[in-house]
Structure formats: C-alpha cells, structure tokens
C-alpha positions in Angstrom: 39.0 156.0 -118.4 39.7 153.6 -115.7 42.9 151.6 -114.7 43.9 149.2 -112.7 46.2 149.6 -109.5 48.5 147.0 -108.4 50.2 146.7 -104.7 52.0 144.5 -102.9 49.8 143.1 -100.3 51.8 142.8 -96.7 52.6 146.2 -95.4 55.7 147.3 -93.7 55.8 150.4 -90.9 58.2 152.8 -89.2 58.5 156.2 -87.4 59.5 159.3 -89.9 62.1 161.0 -88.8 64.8 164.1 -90.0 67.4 163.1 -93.1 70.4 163.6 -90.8 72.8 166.4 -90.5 73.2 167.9 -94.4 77.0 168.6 -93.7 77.7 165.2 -92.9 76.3 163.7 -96.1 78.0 166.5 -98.1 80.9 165.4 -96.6 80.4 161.8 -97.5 79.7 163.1 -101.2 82.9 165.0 -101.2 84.7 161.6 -100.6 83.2 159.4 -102.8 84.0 162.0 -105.4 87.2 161.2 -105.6 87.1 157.3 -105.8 87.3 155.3 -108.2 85.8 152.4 -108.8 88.2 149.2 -109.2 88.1 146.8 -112.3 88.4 143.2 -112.8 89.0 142.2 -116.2 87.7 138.9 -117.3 89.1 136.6 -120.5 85.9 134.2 -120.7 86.9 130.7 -123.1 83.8 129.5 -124.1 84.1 125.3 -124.9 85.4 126.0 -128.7 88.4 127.9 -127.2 87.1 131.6 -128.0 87.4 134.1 -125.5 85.5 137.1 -124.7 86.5 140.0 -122.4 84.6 141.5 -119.8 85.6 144.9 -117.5 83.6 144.1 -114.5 83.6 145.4 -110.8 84.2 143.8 -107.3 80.6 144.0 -106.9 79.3 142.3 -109.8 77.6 139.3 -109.4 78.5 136.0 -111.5 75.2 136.2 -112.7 75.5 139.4 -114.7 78.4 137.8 -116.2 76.0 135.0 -117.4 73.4 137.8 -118.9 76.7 139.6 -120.7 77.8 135.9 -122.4 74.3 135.5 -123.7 74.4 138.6 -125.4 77.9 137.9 -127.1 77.7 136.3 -130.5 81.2 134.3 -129.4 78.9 132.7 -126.4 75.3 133.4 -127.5 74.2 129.4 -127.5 76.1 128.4 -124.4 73.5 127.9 -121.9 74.7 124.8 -119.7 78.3 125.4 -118.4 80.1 126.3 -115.2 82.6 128.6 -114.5 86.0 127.7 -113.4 88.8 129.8 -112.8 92.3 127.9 -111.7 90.1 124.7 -111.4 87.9 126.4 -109.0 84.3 126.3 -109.7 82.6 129.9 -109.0 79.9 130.4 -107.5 76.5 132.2 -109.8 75.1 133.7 -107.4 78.2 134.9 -105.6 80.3 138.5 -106.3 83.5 138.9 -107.8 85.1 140.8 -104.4 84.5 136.9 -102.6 87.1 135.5 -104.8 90.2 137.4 -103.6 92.4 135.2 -107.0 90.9 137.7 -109.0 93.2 140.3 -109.6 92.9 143.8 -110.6 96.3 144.4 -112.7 95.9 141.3 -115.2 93.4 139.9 -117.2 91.6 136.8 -115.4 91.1 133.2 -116.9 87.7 131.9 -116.6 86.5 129.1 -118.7 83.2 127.8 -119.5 83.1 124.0 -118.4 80.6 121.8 -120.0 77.8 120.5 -117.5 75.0 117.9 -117.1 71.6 118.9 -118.8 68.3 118.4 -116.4 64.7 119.2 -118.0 64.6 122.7 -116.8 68.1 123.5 -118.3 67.3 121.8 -122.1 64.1 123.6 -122.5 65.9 126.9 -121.8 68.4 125.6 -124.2 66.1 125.1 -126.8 64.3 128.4 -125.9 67.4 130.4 -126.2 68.0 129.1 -129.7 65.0 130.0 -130.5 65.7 133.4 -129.6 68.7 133.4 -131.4 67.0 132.8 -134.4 64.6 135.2 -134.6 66.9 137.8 -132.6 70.3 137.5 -133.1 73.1 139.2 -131.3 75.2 140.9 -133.3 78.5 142.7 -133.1 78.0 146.5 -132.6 80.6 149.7 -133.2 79.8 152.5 -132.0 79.6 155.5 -134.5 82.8 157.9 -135.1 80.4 160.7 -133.7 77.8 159.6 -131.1 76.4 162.6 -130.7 75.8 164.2 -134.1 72.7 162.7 -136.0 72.8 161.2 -139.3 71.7 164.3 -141.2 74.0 166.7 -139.9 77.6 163.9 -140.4 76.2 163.6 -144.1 75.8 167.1 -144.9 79.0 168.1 -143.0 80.6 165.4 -145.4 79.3 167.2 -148.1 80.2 170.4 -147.1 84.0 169.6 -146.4 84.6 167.7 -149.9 84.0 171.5 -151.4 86.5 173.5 -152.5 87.9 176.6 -150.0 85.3 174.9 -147.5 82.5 176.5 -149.2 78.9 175.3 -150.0 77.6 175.6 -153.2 74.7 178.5 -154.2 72.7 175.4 -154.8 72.7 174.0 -151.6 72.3 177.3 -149.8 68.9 177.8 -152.0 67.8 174.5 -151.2 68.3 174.7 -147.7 66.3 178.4 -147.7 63.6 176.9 -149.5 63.4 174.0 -147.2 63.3 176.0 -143.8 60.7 178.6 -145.9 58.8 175.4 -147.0 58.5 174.2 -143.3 57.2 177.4 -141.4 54.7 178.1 -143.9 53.4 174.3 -143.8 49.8 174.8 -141.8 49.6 172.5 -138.4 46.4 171.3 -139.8 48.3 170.0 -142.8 51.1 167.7 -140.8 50.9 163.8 -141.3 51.2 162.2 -138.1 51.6 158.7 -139.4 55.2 159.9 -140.8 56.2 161.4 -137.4 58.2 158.8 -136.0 61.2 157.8 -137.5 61.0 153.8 -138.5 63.8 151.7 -137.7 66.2 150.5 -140.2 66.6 146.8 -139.4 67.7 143.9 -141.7 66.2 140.9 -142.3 67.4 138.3 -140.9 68.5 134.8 -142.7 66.5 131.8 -142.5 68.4 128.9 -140.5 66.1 126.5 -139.8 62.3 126.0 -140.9 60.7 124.4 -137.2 62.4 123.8 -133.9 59.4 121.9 -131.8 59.3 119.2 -129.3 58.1 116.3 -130.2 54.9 114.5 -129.8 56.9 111.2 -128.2 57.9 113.6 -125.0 57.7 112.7 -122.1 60.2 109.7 -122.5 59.0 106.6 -120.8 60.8 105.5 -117.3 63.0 102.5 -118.8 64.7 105.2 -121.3 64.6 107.8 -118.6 66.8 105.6 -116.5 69.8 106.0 -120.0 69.0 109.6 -119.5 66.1 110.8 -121.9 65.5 114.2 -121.1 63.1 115.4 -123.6 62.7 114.8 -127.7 62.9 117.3 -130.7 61.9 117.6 -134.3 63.7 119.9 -136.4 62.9 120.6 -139.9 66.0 122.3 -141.6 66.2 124.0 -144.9 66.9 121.1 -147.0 63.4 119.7 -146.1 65.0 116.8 -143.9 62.7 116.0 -140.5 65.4 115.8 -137.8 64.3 113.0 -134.5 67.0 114.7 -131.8 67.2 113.3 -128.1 67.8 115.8 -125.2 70.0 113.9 -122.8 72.0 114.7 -119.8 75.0 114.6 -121.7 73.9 116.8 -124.6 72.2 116.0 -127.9 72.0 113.2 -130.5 70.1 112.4 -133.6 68.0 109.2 -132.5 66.0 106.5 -135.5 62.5 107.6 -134.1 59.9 108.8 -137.1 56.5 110.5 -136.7 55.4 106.8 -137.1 57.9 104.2 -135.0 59.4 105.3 -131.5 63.1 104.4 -131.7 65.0 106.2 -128.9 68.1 104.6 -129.7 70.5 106.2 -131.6 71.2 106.6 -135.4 74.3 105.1 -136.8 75.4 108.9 -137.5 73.7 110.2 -134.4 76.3 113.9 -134.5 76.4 114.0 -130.5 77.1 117.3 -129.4 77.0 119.1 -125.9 74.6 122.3 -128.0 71.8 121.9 -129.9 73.9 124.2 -132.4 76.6 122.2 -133.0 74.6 118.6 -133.8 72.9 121.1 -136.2 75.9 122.2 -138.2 76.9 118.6 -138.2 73.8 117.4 -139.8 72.7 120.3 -142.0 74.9 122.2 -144.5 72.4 124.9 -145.0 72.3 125.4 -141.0 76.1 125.8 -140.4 76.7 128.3 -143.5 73.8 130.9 -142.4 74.2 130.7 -138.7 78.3 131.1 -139.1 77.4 134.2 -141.4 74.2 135.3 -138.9 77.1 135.7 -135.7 79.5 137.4 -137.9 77.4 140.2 -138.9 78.2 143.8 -137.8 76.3 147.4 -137.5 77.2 150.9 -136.5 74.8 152.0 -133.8 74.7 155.3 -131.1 75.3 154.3 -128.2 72.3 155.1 -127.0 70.4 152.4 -129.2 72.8 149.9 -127.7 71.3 149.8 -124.0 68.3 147.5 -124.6 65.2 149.3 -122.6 64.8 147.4 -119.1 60.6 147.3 -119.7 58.9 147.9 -123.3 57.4 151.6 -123.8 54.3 151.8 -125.1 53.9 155.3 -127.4 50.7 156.6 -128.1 52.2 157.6 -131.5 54.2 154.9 -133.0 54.0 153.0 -136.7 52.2 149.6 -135.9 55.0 147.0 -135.2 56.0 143.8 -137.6 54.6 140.4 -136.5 57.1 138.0 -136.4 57.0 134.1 -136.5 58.1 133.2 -133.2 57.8 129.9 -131.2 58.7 130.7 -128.2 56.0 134.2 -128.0 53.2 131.0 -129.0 54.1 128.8 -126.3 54.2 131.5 -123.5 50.4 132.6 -124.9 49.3 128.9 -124.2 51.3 128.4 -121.5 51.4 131.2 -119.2 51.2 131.5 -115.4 50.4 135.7 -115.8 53.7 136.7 -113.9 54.3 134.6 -111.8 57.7 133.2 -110.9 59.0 130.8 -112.9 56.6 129.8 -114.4 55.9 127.2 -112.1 53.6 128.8 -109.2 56.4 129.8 -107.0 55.1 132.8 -105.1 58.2 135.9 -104.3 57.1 137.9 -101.2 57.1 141.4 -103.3 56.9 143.3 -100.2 59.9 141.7 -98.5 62.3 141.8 -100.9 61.4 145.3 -101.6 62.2 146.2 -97.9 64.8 144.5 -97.6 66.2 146.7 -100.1 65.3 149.6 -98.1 67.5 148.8 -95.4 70.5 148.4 -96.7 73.3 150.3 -96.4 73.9 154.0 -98.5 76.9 155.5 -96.9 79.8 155.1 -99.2 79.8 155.4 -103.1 79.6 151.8 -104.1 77.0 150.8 -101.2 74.6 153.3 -103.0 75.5 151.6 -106.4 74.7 148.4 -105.0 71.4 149.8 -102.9 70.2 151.6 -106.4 70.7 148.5 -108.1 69.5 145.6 -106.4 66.1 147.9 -105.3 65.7 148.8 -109.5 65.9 145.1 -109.9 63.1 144.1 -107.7 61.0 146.5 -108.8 61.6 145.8 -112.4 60.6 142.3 -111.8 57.4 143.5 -109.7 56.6 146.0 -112.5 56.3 142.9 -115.0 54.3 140.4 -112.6 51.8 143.3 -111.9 51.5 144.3 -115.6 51.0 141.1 -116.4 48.4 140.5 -113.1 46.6 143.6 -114.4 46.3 142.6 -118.0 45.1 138.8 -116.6 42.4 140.7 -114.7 40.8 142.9 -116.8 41.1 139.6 -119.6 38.7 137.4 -117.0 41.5 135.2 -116.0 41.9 135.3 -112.5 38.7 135.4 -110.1 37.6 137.9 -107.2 38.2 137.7 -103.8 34.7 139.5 -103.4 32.3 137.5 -106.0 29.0 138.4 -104.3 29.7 142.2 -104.5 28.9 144.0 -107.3 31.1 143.7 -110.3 32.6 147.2 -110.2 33.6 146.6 -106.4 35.5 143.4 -107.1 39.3 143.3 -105.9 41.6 140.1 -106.2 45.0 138.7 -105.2 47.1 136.6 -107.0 51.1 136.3 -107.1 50.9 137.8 -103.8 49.6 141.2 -105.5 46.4 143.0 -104.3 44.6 144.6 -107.7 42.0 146.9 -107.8 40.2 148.7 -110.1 40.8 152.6 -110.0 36.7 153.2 -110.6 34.1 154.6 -108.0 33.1 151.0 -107.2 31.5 151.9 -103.9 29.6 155.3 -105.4 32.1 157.5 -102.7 32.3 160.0 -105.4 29.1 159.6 -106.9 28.0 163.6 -106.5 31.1 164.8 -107.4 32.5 163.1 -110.6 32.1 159.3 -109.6 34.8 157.3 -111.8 36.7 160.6 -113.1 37.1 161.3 -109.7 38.6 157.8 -108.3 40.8 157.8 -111.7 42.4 161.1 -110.3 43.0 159.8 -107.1 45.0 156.8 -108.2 47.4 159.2 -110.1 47.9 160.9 -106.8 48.8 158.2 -105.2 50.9 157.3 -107.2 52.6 161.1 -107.1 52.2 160.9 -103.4 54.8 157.5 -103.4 56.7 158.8 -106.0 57.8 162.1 -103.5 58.2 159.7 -100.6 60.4 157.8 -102.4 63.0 161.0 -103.9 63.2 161.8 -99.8 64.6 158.8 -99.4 64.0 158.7 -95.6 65.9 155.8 -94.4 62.8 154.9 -91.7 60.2 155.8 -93.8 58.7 152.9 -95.7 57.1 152.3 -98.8 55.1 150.0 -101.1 56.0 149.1 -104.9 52.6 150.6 -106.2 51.9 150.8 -109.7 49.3 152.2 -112.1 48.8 150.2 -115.4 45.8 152.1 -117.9 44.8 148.8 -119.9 41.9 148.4 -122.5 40.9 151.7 -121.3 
C-alpha cells in the first residue's frame, strides 16, 4: 500500500540543546496553578436588536467572535457588519486585552453595524445561506446527565418508578438472558454493518427550491458604476423565479427575466441589507419555515457539541447520506486544491509554522496562546496538503521531474513538496522494495511526532504529514 507524504518545502535549522533546569519549570507550573483566567463578557446586538452573549478572554481574538456569531441561530445570516462598541469600531483581527473599555465586572455592549457589500463579501453571503440551508444551527441543551449514556438514564428511570426501589422478576430474567445470549453469540456470527451506532438526525424543512447566480453576471460597467455587484435567481416554494441584485448597499428584487435584462428595479423591489430578509418579504413559504428552522432545539452530550476541527475517516462506518448541496458542486468545479483563498495566494507553511515555534511558553496563558495559534496553522496545513495529496494521485497537478520514471516523480504546488512513499529509485529493491519505503514514511512520521512532545525550544521542525489515499 503506498501513500503520499506531504512537507513544507523551505527548511528551518538550529543547535539542540538541554530543556532547562526541571525545578524551574516546576516552579512556573506551581504558579500558573493557581491563576485564573480573567473573563470578558460580551452582549452582541445583531441589526434586528437581538443580543447574544459571549464569555470570552483577554486573549481572544475579534475573529473568533465572528466564527461564535455564525454559529448562533440569533446571528447565523449576518455576514457583512462591523463591530462597534461606544461608537468605536473594533478591530477583527485585533484581541480583546488591546481594548482596555472592555471591562471584566459588567457585561459589554457590542453591536453589529451594517456595512458596504464588495464581490468577495456577497458571494460569501450567499454561500453562508446556503449553508444555512442545508445545515442549520440550532439551539443546543446539554443533557441533565452528560456522562451516563442513553441506555443506562432510561433503565434507571424505569427502575426508580418501582415500588420499594425494586426491579421486577421480569426484568431481572430479561437482563440474565440478555448477557447469557451475548457470551454465547460466536465471533464468527457478529454483523459488522450494525456495529456503529447511526446518528439520529432530523430532516430538515425545505426553504427554498434553488439559490444560483444568474446567467446575466458579471453586470456591465455603466450599472457597475450604480453599484451592481453580482445577480441571483431564486426559486422559492411557491414556484415564483426571483431576479435579485447584489449591490453595495444590500439586496433588491430587480424586473430582469431569463429573457430581457432589466437591472433596474421592481416597483416592489423588498430592499434589505440580507439576502434573508428580502426573502421573507417576498415569499410567505420562506419566512414561516426558516423562522421555525432557527427556533428548533435538541438535547445533545457535550461531547457531540464540539464540532471535529478535520473530518475522520473510519474504516468501519455506515455509508454517509448524499445531500443536495450547492455550494459542495461549485467548490468540485471550481477548486484551486488547497490553496489559499481560493485565489492563488501562496502562505509560506514553513514560516508561519516557525514562527509559532518561537514564541513565548513561560506563563499559563502564553502557552494557551503558543498551543493555539501553532494548532491553527497546522490545521490549515493539514487541509491544503490533504487536498495537494488527493490532486496528485487524481492527475491534477504535474511533476517537477517529468523525464524520470513515473514512480520517481515528486511535485510542488501551494508551496508543499509531495512525494510518493514507494521505492521509486529501487533503494530497497532486495529487501522488500515498496513495503519497505511505506514503513519508512511512518517512521518518520513517529520520528517528528517525538521531537515535537520534547518540545525543545531550539530544536526545529517541519509540519510533515502522511495521507494513505486510493491505496
């Protein structure tokens, strides 16, 4: 079985030295103990007036408040705003410890101020109402007992609504029979394929038939000048075609048909700042189901509440739904295989990974911050390689090395070396060839792994990876 192994290409050196004086860092531990972390609460208004609270730290960044208010149903469709607190616009990309009005004994203002649209902001508008649609937040409470299972709450229901507290003959047989039943059940006789437990999910309401952009985009340059950003069609439930404009200042319903270009717009044109609200102006159907689709409620563990940070791929798992989704179409036609944006814009892997290296991990919340911002990167350097990877063994992206043989070829793209883990150069040829190679990789991979637990300050690294595609 071969894979294929991903690295970012420029390298970074340094001497390796001792991890320091143990006592001292004991010390440092023994301190941080005993701190506690401050808190900021936040009241966000979105534009309606609805506010959302948020317990946040000093080092939280604005733009994890952004992530958090796309994951509220109150907020879910806001995607073009600013944030003002005391008439102070606050900086995205700044944390919450630069803005010393905060304060830590009251609950803090912020309000969500209406901004100008530009193309790269409406199509992520549109994209996150997509989303929406196919994925809706929800509101979640967590269950009375988050660590006791289904089974074992239902049956100890049962078993308290007895008399005296005690179980029927009945249920004691049953029980017996049951355990007897499973150790005498051969191995040979278990069915896999109900092993895993499937996921109870409900289906989701229909809200809108087709959200796609229309085949009049891009607008010419006069109606460009009046603002023209880009133009929709929406089908809603009631089998009307809707002819939207995306301008600077929101949206409107324009007089355009699949046959006459009219940019100009309707006599009731519904202008609204979200593609949301023109929609529960102009369709009935639209505004009953998506006011019921935020309002709905389930009981999870908290544990199924943390959404995974990359998908898991389970060699034992029930074959997943296939859903109608827009969005998972366009990126198939459209994509750039991991890079940035979408747009060609290369990241230098290797330095921002570094970079993360060397910052600072002597008090609590510096190694908060240190743990966090390195996860991040690598995340995001996980996904661009998985996706490099996949792109390679698909045919997508050439060699650097065409004239060599096939199974020696390496490439680079997204600033990513890739390289196939098989005995391309017949190293290993008298002693297992690609089995060999195969095992190597993993090594590697072990051999970073430990290097990166030390967590030698001056010893350096690079984000490696091993993805096992197509076999």
């Amino acid at each position: 079985m071969s894979s294929t192994s991903a690295k970012n290409t420029s390298g970074a050196t340094g001497d390796v030295v001792g991890s320091g004086n143990k006592s001292n860092a004991a010390n440092t531990d023994q301190k941080d103990a005993g701190i506690n972390m401050p808190r900021i609460v936040l009241s966000v208004e979105n534009p309606l007036g609805k506010a959302v609270l948020i317990d946040a730290t000093p080092t939280d960044c604005l733009m994890d408040i952004r992530q958090y208010l796309l994951e509220t149903p109150e907020s879910c469709y806001f995607t073009c705003y600013q944030l003002v607190h005391e008439g102070k616009v606050i900086n995205d990309y700044a944390e919450l410890s630069e803005y010393p009005e905060l304060k830590e004994d009251k609950a803090n203002t912020i309000k969500m101020v209406p901004g100008f649209y530009d193309e790269p902001a409406a199509r992520v508008h549109v994209r996150r109402l997509r989303e929406i649609i196919v994925n809706p937040p929800v509101h979640i409470t967590q269950k009375q007992h988050p660590y006791v299972s289904d089974e074992a709450s239902t049956s100890g229901g049962r078993s308290q609504g007895n008399k005296g507290g005690k179980k029927s003959s009945n249920s004691n047989s049953n029980g017996a029979a049951g355990r007897k039943k499973d150790k005498e059940t051969p191995i040979g006789e278990i069915d896999l394929t109900q092993f895993s437990k499937e996921e109870r999910k409900e289906k989701v309401p229909e809200v809108v038939r087709n959200i796609t952009f229309s085949a009049w985009n891009p607008p010419p340059g006069n109606r460009r000048l009046r603002g023209d950003i880009l133009y929709l069609e929406v089908s809603t439930l009631e089998g009307n075609t809707l002819h939207l404009t995306c301008s600077v200042n929101g949206f409107f319903l324009n007089s355009s048909t699949r046959d006459k270009f009219n940019p100009s717009p309707a006599p009731t044109n519904y202008k609204s700042h979200t593609l949301v609200e023109l929609l529960k102006k102009a369709s009935h159907a639209f505004s009953s189901r998506f006011s019921k689709l935020m309002n709905r409620k389930m009981t999870r563990h908290p544990y199924e509440v943390i959404q995974q940070p990359y998908p898991i791929y389970e060699w034992m798992a029930p074959i997943p739904s296939h859903k109608y989704d827009w969005n998972r179409a366009e990126d198939s036609l459209l994509t750039t295989y991991g890079m940035e944006g979408g747009r060609g814009v290369l990241r230098d892997w290797n330095e921002e990974y570094q970079c993360c290296h060397e910052m600072p991990r002597d008090t609590l919340v510096d190694r908060i911050l240190y743990n966090r911002t390195k996860y991040r990167v690598y995340l995001d350097f996980r996904d661009a390689a998985v996706k490099g990877a996949c792109a390679v063994i698909n045919g997508n992206i050439p060699p650097i090395n065409p004239t060599d043989e096939e199974r020696a070829w390496v490439y680079l793209y997204n600033k990513i070396f890739f390289s196939l883990t098989i005995d391309g150069r017949d190293n290993y040829k008298d002693i297992g060839g690609d089995r060999v190679s195969h095992c190597n990789a993993s090594h590697d991979i072990l051999g970073i792994t430990e290097f990166e637990r030390a967590d030698i300050k001056e010893l350096y690294t690079l984000a490696t990876l091993s993805v096992d595609y197509r076999g």
